[in-house]
Structures are given as C-alpha cells and as structure tokens.
PDB file of N, CA, C and O in Angstrom:
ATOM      1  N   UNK A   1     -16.031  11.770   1.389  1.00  0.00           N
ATOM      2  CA  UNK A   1     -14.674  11.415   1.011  1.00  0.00           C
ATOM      3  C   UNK A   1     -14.229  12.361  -0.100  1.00  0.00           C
ATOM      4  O   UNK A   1     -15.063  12.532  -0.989  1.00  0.00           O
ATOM      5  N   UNK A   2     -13.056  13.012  -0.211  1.00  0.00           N
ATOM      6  CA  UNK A   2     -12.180  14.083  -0.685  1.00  0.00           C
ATOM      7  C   UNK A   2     -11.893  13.150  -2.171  1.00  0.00           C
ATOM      8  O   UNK A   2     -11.610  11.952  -2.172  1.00  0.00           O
ATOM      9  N   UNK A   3     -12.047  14.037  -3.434  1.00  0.00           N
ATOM     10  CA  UNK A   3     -12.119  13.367  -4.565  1.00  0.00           C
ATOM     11  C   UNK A   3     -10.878  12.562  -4.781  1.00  0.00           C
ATOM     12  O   UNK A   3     -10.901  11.471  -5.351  1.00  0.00           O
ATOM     13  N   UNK A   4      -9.701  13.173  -4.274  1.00  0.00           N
ATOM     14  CA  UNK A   4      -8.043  12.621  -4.254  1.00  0.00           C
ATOM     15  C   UNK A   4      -8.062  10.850  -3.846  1.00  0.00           C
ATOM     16  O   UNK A   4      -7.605   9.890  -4.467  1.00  0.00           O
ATOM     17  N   UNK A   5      -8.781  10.934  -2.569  1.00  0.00           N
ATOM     18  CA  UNK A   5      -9.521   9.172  -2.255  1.00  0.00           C
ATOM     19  C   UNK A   5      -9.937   8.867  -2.653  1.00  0.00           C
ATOM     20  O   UNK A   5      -9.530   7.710  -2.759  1.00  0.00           O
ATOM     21  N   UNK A   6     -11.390   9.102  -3.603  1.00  0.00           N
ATOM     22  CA  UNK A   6     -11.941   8.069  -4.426  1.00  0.00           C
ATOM     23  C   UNK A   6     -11.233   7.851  -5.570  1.00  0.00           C
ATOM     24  O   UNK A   6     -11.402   6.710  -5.999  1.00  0.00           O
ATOM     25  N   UNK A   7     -10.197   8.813  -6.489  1.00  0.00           N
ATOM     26  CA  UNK A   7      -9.274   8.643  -7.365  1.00  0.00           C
ATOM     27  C   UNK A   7      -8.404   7.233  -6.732  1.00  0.00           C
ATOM     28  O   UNK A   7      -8.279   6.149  -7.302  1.00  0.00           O
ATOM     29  N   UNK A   8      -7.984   7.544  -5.682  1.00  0.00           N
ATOM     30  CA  UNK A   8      -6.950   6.358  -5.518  1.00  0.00           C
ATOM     31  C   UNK A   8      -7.763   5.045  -4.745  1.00  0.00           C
ATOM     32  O   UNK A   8      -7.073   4.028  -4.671  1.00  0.00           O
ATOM     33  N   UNK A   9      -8.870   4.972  -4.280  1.00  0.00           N
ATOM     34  CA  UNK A   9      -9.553   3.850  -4.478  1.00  0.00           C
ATOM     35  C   UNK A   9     -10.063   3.296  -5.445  1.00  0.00           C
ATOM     36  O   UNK A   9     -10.366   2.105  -5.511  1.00  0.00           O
ATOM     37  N   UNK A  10     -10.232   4.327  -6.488  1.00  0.00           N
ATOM     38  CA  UNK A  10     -10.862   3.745  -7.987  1.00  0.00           C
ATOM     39  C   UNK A  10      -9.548   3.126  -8.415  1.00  0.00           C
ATOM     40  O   UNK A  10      -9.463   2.093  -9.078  1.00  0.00           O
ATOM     41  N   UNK A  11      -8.514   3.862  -7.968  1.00  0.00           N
ATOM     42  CA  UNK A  11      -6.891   3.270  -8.705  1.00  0.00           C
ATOM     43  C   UNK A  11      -6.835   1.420  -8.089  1.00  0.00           C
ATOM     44  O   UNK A  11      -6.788   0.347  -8.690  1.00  0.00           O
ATOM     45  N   UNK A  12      -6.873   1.839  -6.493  1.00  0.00           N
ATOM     46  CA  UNK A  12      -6.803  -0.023  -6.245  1.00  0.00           C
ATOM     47  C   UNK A  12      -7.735  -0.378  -6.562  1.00  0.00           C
ATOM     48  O   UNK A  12      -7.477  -0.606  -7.744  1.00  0.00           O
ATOM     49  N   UNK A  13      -8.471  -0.569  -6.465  1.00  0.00           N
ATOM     50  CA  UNK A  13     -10.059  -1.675  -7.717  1.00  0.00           C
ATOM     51  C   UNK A  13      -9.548  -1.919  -8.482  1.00  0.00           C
ATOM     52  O   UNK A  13      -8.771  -2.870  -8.408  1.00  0.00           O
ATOM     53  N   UNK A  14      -9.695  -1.217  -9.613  1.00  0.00           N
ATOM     54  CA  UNK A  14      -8.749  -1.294 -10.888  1.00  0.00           C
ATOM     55  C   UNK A  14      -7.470  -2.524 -10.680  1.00  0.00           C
ATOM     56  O   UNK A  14      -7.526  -3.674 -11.115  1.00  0.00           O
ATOM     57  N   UNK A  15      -6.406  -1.946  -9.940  1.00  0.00           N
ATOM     58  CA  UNK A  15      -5.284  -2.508  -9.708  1.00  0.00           C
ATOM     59  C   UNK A  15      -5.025  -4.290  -9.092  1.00  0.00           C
ATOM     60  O   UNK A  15      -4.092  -5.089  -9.170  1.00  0.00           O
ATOM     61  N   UNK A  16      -6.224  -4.311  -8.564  1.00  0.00           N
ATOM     62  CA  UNK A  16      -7.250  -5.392  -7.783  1.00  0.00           C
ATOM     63  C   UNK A  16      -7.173  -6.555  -8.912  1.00  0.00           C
ATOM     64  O   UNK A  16      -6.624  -7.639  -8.714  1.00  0.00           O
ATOM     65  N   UNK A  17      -7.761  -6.199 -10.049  1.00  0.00           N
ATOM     66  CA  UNK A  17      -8.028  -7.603 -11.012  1.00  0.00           C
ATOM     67  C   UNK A  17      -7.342  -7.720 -12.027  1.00  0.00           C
ATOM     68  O   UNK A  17      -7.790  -8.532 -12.837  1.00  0.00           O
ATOM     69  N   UNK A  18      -5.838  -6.902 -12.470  1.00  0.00           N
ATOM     70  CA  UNK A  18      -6.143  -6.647 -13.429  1.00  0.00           C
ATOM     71  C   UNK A  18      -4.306  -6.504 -13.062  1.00  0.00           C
ATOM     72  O   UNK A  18      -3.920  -5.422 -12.621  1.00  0.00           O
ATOM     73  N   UNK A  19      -3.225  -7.698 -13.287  1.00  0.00           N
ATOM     74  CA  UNK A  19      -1.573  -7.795 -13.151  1.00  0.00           C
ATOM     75  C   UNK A  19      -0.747  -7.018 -13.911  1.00  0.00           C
ATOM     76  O   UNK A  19       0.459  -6.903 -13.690  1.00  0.00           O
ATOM     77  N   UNK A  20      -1.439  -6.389 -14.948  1.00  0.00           N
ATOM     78  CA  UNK A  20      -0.538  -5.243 -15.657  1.00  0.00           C
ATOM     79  C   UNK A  20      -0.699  -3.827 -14.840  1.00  0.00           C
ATOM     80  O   UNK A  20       0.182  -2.968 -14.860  1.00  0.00           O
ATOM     81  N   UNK A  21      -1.965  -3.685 -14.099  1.00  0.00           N
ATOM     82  CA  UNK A  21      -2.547  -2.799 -13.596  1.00  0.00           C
ATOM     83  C   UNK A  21      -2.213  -2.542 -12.165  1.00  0.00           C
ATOM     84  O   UNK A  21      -2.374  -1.499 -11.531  1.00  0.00           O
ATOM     85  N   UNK A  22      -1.846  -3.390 -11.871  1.00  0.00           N
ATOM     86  CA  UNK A  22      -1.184  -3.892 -10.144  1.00  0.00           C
ATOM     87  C   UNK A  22      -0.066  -3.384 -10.194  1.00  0.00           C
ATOM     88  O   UNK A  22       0.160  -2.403  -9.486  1.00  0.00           O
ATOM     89  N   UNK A  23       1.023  -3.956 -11.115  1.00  0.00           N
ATOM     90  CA  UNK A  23       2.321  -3.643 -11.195  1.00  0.00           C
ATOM     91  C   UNK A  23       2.466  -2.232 -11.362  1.00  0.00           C
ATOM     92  O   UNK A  23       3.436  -1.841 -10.714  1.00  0.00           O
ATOM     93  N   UNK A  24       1.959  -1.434 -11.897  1.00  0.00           N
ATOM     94  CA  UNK A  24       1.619  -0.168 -12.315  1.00  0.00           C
ATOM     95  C   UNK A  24       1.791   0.485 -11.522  1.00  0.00           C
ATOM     96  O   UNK A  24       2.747   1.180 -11.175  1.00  0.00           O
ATOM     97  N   UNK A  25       0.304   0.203 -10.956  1.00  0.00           N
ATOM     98  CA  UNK A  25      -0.219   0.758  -9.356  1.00  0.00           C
ATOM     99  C   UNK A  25       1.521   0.899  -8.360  1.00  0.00           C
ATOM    100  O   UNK A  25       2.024   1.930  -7.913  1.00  0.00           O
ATOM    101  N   UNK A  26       2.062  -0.518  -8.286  1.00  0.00           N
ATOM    102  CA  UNK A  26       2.746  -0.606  -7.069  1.00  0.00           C
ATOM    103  C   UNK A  26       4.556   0.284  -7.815  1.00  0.00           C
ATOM    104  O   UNK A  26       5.457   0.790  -7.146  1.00  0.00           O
ATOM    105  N   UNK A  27       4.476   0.166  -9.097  1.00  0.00           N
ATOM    106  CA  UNK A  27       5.708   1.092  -9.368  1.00  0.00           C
ATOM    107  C   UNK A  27       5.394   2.591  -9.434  1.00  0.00           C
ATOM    108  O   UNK A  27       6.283   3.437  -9.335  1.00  0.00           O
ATOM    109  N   UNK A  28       3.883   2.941  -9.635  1.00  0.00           N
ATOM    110  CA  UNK A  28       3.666   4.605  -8.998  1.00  0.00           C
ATOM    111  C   UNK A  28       4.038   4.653  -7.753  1.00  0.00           C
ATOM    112  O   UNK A  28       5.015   5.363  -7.515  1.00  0.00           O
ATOM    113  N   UNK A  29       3.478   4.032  -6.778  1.00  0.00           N
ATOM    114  CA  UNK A  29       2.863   4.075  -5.737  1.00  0.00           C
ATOM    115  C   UNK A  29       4.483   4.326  -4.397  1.00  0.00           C
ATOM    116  O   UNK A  29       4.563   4.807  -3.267  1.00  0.00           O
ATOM    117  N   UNK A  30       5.807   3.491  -5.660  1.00  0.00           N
ATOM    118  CA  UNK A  30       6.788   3.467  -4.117  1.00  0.00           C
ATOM    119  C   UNK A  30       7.352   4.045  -3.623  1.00  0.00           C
ATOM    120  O   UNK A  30       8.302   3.572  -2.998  1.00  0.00           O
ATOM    121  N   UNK A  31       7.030   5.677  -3.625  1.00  0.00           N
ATOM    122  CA  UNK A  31       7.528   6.475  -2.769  1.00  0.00           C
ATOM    123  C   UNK A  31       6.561   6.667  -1.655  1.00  0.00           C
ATOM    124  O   UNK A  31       6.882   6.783  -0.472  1.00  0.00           O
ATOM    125  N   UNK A  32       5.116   6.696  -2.221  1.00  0.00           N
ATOM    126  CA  UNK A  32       4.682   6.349  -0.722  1.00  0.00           C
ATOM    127  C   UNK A  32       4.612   5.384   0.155  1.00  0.00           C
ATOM    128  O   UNK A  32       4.420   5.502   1.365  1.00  0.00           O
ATOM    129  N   UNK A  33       4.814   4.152  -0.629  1.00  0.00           N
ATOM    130  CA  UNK A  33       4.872   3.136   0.206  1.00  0.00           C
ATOM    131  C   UNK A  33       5.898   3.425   1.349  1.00  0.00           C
ATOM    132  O   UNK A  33       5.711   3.389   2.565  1.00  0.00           O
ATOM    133  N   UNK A  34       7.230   3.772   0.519  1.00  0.00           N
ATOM    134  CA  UNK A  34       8.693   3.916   0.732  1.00  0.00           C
ATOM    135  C   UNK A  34       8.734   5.201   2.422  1.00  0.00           C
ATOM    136  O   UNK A  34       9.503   5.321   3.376  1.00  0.00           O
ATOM    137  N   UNK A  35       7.602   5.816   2.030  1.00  0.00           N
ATOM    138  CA  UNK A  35       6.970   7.103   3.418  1.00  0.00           C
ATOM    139  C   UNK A  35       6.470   6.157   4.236  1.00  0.00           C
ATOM    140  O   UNK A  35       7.102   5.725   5.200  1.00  0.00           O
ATOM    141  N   UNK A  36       5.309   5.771   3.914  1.00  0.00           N
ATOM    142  CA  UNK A  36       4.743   4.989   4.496  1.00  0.00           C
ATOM    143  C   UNK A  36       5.747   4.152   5.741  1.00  0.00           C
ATOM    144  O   UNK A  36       6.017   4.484   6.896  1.00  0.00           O
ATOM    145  N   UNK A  37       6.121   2.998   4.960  1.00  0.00           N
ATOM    146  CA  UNK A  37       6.833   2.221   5.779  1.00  0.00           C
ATOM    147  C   UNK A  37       8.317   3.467   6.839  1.00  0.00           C
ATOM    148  O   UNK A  37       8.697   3.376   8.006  1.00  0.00           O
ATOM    149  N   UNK A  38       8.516   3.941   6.308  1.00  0.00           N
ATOM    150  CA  UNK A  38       9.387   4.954   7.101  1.00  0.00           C
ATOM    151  C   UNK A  38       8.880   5.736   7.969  1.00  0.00           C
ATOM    152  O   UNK A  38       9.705   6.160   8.779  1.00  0.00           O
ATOM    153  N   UNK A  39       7.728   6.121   8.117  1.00  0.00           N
ATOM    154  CA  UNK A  39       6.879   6.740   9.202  1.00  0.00           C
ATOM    155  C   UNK A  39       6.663   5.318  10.164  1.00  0.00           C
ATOM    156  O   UNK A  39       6.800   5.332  11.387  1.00  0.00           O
ATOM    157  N   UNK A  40       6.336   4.216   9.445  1.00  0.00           N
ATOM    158  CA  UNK A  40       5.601   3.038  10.845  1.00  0.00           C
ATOM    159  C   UNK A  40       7.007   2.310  11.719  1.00  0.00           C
ATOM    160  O   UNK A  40       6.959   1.667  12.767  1.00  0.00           O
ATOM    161  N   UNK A  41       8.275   2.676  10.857  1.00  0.00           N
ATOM    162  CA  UNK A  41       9.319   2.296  11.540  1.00  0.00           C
ATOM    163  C   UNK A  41      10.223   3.209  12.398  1.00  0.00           C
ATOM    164  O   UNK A  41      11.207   2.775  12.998  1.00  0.00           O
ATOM    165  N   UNK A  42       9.874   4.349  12.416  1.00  0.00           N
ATOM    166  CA  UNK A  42      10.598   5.973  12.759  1.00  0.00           C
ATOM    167  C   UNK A  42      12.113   5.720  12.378  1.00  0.00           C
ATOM    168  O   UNK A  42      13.081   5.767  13.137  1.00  0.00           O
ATOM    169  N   UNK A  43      12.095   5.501  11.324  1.00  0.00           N
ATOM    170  CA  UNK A  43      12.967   5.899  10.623  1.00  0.00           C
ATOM    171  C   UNK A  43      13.242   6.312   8.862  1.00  0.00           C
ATOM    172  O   UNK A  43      12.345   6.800   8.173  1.00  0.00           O
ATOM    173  N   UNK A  44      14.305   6.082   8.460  1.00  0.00           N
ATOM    174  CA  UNK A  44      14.201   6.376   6.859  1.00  0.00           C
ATOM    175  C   UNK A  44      14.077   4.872   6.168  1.00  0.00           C
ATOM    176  O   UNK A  44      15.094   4.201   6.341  1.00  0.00           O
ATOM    177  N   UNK A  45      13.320   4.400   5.630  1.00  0.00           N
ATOM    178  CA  UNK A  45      13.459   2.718   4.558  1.00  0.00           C
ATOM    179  C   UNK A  45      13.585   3.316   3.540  1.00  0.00           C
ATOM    180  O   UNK A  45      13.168   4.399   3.129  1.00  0.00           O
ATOM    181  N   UNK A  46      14.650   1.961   2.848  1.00  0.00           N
ATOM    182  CA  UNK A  46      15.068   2.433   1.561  1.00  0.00           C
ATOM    183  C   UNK A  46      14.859   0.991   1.027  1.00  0.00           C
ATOM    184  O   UNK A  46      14.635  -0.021   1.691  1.00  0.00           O
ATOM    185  N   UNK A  47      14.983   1.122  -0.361  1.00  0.00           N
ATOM    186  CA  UNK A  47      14.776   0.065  -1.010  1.00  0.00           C
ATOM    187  C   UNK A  47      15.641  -1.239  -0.791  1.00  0.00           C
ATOM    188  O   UNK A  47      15.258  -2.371  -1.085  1.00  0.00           O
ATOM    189  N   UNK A  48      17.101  -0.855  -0.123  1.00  0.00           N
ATOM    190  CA  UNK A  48      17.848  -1.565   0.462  1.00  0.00           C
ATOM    191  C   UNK A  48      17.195  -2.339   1.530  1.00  0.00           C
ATOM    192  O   UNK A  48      17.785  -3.393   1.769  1.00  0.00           O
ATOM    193  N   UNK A  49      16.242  -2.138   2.176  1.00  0.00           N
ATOM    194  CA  UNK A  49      15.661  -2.375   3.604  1.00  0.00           C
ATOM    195  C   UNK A  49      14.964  -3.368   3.447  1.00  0.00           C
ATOM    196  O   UNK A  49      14.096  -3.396   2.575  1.00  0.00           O
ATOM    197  N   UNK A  50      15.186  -4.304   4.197  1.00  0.00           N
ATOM    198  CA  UNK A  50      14.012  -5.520   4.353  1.00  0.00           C
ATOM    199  C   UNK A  50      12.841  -5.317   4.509  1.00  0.00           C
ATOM    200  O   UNK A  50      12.107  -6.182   4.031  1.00  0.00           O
ATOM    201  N   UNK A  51      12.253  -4.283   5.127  1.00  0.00           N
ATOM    202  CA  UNK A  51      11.020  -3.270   5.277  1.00  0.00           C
ATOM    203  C   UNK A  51      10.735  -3.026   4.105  1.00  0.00           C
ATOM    204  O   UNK A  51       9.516  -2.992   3.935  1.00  0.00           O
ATOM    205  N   UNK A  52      11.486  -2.788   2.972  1.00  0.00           N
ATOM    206  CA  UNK A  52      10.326  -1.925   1.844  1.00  0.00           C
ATOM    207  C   UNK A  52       9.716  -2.980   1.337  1.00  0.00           C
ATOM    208  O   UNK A  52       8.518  -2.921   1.061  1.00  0.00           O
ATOM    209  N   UNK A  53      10.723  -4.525   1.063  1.00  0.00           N
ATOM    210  CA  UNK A  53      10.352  -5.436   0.507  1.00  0.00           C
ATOM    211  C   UNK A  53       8.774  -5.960   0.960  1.00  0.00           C
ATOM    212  O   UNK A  53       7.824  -6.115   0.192  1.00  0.00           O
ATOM    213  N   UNK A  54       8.800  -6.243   2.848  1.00  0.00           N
ATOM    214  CA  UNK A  54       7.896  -6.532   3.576  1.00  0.00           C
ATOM    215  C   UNK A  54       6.661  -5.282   3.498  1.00  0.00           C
ATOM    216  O   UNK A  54       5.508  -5.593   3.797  1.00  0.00           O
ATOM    217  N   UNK A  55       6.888  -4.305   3.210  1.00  0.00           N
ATOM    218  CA  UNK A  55       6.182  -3.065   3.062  1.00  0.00           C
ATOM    219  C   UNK A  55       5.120  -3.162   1.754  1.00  0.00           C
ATOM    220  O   UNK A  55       3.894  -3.083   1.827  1.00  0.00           O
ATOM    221  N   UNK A  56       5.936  -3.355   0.531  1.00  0.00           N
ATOM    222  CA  UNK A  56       5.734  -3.786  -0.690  1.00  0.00           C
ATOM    223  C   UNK A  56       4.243  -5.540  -0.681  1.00  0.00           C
ATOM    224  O   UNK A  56       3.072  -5.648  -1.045  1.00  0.00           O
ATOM    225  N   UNK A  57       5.124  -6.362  -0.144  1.00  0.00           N
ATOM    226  CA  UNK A  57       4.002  -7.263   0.316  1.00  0.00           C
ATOM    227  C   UNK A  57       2.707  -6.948   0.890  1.00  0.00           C
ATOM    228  O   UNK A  57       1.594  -7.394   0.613  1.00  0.00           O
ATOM    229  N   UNK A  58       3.072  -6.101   1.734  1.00  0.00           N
ATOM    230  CA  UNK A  58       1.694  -5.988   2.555  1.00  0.00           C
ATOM    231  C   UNK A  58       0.769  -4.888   1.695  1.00  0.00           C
ATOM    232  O   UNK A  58      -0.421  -5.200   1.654  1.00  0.00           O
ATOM    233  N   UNK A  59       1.041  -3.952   1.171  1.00  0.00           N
ATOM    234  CA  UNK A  59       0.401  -3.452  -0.245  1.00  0.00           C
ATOM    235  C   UNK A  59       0.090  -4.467  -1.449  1.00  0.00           C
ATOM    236  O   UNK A  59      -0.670  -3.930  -2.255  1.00  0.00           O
ATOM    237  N   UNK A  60       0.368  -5.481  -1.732  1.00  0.00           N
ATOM    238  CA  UNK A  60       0.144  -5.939  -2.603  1.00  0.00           C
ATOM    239  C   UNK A  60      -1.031  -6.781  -1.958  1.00  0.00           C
ATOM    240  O   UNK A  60      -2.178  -6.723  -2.402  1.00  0.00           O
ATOM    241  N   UNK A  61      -0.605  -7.700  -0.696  1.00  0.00           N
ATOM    242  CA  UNK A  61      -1.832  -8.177   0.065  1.00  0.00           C
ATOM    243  C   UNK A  61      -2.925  -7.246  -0.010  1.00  0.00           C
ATOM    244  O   UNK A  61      -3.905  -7.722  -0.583  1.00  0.00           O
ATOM    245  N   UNK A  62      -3.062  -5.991   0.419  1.00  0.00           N
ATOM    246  CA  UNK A  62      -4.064  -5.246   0.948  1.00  0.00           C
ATOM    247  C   UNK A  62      -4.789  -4.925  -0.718  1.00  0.00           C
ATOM    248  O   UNK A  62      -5.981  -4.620  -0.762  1.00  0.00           O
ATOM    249  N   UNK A  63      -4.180  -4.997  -1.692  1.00  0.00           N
ATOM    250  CA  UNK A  63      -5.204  -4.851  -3.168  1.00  0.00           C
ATOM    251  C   UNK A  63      -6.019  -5.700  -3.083  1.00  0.00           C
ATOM    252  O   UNK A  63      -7.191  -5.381  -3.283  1.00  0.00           O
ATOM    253  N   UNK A  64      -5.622  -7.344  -2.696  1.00  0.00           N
ATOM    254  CA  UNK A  64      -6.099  -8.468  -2.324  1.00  0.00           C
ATOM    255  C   UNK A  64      -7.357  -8.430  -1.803  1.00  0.00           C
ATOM    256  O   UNK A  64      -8.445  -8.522  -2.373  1.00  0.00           O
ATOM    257  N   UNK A  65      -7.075  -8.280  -0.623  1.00  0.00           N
ATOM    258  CA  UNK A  65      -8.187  -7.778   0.206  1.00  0.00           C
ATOM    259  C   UNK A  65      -8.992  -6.996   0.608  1.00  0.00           C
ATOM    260  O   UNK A  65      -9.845  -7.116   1.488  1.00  0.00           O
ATOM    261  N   UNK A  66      -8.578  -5.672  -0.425  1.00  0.00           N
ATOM    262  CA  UNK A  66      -9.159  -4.136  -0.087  1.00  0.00           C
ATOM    263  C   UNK A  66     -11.213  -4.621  -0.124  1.00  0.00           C
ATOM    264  O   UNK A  66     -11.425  -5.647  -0.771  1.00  0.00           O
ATOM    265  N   UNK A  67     -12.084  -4.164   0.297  1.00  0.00           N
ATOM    266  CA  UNK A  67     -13.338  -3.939   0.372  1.00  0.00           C
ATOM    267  C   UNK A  67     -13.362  -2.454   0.729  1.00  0.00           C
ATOM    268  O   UNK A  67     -12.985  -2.069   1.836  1.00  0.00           O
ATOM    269  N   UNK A  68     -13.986  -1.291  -0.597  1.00  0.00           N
ATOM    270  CA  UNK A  68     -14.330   0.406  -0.744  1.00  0.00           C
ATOM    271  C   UNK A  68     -15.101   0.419   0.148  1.00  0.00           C
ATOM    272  O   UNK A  68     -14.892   1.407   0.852  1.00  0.00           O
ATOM    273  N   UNK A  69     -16.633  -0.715   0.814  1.00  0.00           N
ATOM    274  CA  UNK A  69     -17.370  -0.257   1.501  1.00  0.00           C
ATOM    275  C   UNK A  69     -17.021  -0.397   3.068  1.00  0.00           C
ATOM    276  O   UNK A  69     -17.786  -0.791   3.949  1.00  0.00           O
ATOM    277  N   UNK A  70     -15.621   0.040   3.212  1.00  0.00           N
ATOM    278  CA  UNK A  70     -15.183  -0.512   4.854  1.00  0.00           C
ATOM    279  C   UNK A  70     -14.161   1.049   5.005  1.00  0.00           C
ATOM    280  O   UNK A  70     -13.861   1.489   6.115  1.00  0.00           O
ATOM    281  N   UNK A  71     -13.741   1.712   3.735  1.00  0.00           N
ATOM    282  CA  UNK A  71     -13.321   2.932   4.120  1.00  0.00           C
ATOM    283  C   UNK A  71     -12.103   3.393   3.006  1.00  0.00           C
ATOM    284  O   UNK A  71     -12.440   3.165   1.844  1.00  0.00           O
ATOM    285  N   UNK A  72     -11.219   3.789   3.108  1.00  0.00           N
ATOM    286  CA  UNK A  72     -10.316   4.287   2.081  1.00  0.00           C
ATOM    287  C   UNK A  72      -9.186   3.058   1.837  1.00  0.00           C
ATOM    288  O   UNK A  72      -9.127   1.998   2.461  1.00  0.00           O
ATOM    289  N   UNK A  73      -8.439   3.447   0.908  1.00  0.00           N
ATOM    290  CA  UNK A  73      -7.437   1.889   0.563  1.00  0.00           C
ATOM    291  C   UNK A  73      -6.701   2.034   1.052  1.00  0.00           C
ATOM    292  O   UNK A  73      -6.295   1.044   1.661  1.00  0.00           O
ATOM    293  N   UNK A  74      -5.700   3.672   1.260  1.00  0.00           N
ATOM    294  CA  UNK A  74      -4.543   3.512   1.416  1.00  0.00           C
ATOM    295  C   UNK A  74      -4.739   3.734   3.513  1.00  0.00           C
ATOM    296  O   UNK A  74      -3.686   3.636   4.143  1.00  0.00           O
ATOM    297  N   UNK A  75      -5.675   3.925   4.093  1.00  0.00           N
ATOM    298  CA  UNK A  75      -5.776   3.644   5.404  1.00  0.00           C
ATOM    299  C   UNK A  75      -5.999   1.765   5.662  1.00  0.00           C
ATOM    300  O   UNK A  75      -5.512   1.417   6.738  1.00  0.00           O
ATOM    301  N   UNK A  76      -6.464   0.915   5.070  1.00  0.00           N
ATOM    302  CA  UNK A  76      -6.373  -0.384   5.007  1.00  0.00           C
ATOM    303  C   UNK A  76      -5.013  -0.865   4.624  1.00  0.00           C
ATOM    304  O   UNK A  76      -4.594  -1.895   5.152  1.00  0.00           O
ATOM    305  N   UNK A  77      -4.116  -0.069   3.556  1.00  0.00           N
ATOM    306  CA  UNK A  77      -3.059  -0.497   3.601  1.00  0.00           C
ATOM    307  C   UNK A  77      -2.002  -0.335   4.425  1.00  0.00           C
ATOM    308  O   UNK A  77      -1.090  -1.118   4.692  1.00  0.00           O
ATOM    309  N   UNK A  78      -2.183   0.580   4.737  1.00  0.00           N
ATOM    310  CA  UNK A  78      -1.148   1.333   6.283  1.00  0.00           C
ATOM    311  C   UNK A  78      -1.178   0.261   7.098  1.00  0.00           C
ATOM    312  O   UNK A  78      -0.159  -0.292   7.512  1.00  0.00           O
ATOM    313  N   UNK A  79      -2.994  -0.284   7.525  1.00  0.00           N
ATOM    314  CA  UNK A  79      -3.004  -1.029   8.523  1.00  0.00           C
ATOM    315  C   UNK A  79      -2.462  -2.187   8.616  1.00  0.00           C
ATOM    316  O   UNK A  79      -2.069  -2.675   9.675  1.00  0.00           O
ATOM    317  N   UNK A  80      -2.379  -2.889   7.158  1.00  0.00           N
ATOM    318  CA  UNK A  80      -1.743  -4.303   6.941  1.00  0.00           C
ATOM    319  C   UNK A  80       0.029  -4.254   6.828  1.00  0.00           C
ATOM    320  O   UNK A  80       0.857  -5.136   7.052  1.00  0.00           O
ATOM    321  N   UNK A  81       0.125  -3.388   6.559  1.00  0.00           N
ATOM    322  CA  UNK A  81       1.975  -2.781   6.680  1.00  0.00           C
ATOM    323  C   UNK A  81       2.479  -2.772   7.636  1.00  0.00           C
ATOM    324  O   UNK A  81       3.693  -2.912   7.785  1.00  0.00           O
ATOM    325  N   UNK A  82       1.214  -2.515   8.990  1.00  0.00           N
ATOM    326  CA  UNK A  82       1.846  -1.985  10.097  1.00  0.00           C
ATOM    327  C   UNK A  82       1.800  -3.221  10.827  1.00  0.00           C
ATOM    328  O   UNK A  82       2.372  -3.257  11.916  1.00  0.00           O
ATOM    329  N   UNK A  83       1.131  -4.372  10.340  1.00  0.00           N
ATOM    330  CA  UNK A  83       1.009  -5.649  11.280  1.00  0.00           C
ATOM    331  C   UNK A  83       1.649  -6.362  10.627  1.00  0.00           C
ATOM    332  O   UNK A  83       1.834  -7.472  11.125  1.00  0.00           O
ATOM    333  N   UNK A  84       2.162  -6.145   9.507  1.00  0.00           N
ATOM    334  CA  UNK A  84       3.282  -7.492   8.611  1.00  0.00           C
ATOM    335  C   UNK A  84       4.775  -6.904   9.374  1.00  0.00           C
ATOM    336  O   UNK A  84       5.617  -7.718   9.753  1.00  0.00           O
ATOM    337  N   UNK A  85       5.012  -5.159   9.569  1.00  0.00           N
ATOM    338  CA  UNK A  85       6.509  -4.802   9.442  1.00  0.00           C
ATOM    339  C   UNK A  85       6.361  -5.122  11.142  1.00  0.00           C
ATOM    340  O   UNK A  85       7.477  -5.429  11.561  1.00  0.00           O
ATOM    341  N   UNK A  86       5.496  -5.140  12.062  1.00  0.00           N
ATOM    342  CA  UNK A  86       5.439  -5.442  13.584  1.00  0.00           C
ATOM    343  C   UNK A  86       5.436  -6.732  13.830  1.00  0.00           C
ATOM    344  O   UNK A  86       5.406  -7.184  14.974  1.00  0.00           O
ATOM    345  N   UNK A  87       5.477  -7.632  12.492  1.00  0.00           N
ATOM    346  CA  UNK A  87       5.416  -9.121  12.910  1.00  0.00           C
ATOM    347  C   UNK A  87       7.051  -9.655  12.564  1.00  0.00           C
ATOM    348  O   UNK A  87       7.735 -10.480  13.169  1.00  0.00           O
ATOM    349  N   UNK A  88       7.244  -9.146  11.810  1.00  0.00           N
ATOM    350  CA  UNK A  88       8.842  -9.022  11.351  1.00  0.00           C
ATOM    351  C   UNK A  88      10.121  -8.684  12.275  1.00  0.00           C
ATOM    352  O   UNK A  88      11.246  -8.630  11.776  1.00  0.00           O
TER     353      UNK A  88
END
C-alpha cells in the first residue's frame, strides 16, 4: 500500500474515535467526497444536492465501520456511498 493510503487510513482511525477529529476529517475531506459522489451519480453534486448530504452520511457511517485489516478507507467508503446514493 502507497504511503498517500496509509496517511489517509491513519487519518480515518484517528477520525474514528475522536468528534473534533471526525468533523475535521469530513470538512477536509468535501471535495472529495463532493468527486466522489459526482463520479457514482454521472453527474456534477453540489452541496445543494441531496446526494452530497446522503454522500456525507455514508462517509461518516463508513469511519464507523471502517476495519484497516479488510483494505483501504476511502475504497470502503466509495462502497457505502454507492449503496446509500443507489438506495435513495
């Protein structure tokens, strides 16, 4: 694993226990989220969008639930984004 991933898995751990550290995490984090969710919808989401909100959730879930020994965070978070914004 490419040091850039374990940086940002060490970031969700961290972000994991710790509500000053979360919030942090998720106000760096919302332009990719903001990609993120705009790639799984083929289109552009904006903060206007019911998607970023639902996007935003499912990142915050996935700190929740992240486990390092199952693979990278932000591929676990993609995955939970992509089954909250497909359930929506």
């Amino acid at each position: 694993m490419d040091q850039n991933k374990e940086a940002e898995n060490l970031k969700a751990r961290r972000a994991r226990d710790d509500k000053d550290r979360r919030n942090t995490f998720l106000l760096d984090e919302e332009q990719h989220i903001l990609r993120l969710a705009g790639k799984l919808c083929n289109r552009v989401v904006t903060k206007s969008d019911d998607e970023w909100s639902i996007a935003l959730m499912a990142v915050d879930e996935a700190l929740d639930r992240y486990d390092e020994t199952r693979g990278d965070f932000w591929s676990f978070a993609s995955y939970v984004m992509k089954n909250r914004l497909t359930d929506h």
